[in-house]
MIDOSE-1310 file (N, C-alpha, C; in nm, 2 decimals, decimal comma, always signed):
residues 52
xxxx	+5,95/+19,89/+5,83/+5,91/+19,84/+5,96/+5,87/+19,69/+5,95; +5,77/+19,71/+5,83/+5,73/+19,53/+5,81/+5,87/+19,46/+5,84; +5,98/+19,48/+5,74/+6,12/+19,38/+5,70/+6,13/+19,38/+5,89; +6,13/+19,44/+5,95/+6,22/+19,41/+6,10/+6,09/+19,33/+6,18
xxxx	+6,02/+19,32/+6,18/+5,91/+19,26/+6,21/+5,91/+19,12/+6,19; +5,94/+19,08/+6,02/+5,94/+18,96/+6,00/+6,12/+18,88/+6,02; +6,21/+18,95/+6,01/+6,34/+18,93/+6,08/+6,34/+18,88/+6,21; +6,25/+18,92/+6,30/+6,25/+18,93/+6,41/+6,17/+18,81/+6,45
xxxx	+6,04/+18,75/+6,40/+5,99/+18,66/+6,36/+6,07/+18,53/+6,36; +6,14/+18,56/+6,22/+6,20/+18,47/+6,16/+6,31/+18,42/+6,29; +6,40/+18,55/+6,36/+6,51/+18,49/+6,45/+6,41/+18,40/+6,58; +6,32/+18,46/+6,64/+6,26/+18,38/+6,72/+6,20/+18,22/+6,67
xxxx	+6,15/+18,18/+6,57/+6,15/+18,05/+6,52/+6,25/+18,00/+6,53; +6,35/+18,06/+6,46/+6,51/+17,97/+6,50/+6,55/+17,94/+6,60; +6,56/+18,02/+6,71/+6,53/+18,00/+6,84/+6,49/+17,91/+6,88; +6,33/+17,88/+6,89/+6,22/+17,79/+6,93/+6,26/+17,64/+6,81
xxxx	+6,33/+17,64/+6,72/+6,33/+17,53/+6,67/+6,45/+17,46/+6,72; +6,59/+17,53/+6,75/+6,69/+17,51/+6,81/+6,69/+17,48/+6,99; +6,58/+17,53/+7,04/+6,52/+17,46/+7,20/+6,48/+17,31/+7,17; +6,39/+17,31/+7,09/+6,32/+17,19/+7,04/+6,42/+17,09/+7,02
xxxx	+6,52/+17,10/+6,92/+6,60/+17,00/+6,88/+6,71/+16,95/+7,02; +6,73/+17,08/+7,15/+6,80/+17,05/+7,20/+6,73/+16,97/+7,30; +6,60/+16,96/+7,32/+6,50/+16,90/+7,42/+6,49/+16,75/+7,41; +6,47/+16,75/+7,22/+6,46/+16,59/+7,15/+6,61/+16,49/+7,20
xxxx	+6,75/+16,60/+7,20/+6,87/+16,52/+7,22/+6,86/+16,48/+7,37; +6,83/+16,57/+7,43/+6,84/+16,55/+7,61/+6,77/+16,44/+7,63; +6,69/+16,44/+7,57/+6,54/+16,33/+7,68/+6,64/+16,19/+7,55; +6,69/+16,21/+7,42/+6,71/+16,09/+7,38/+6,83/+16,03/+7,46
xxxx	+6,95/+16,13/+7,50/+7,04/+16,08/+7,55/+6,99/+16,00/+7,73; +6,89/+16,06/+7,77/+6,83/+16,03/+7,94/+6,84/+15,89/+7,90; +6,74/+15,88/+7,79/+6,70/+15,74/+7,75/+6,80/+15,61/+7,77; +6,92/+15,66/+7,67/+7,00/+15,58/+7,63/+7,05/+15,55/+7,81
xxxx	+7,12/+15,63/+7,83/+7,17/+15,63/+7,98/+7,10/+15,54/+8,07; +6,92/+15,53/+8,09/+6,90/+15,47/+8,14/+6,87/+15,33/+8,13; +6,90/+15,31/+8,00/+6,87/+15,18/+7,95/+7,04/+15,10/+7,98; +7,11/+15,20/+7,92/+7,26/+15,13/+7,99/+7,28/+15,10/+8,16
xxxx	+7,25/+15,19/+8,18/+7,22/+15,17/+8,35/+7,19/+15,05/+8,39; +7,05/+15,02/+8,34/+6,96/+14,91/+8,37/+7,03/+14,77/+8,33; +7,13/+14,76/+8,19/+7,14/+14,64/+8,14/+7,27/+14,63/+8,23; +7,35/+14,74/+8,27/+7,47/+14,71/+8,35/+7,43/+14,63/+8,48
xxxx	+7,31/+14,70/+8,57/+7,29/+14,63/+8,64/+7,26/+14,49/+8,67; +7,17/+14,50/+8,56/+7,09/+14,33/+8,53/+7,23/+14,22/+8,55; +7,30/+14,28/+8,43/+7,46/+14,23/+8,49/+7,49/+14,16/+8,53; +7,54/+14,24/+8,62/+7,60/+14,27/+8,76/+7,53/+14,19/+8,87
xxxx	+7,43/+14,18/+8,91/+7,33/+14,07/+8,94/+7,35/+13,97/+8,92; +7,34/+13,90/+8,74/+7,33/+13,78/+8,72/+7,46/+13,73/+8,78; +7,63/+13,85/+8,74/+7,74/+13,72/+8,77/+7,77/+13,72/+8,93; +7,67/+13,78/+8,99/+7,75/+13,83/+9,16/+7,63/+13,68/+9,20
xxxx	+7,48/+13,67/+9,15/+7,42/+13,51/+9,19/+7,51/+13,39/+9,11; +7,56/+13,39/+9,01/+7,65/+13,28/+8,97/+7,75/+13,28/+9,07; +7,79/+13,39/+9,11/+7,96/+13,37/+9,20/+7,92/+13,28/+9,33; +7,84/+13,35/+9,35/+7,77/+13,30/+9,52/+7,70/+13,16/+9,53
């Protein structure tokens, strides 16, 4: 009973460590995205005030 106990254990850590890692990539990739976002804009701005 112990061995299925600690199996069981062990699969839920994996679990919880593999949520984790997928949480760290999501919010890294938001990041990246919004920072491209932002510099595209900035941009986009500067050459549309040069045109004008």
């Amino acid at each position: 009973m112990d061995n299925k106990a600690q199996a069981a254990l062990e699969y839920l850590l994996l679990i919880a460590g593999a949520v984790v890692v997928a949480a760290v990539v999501i919010i890294a990739l938001g990041g990246i995205t919004n920072s491209t976002q932002n510099k595209t804009h900035n941009t986009l701005t500067h050459w549309l005030t040069h045109i004008s």
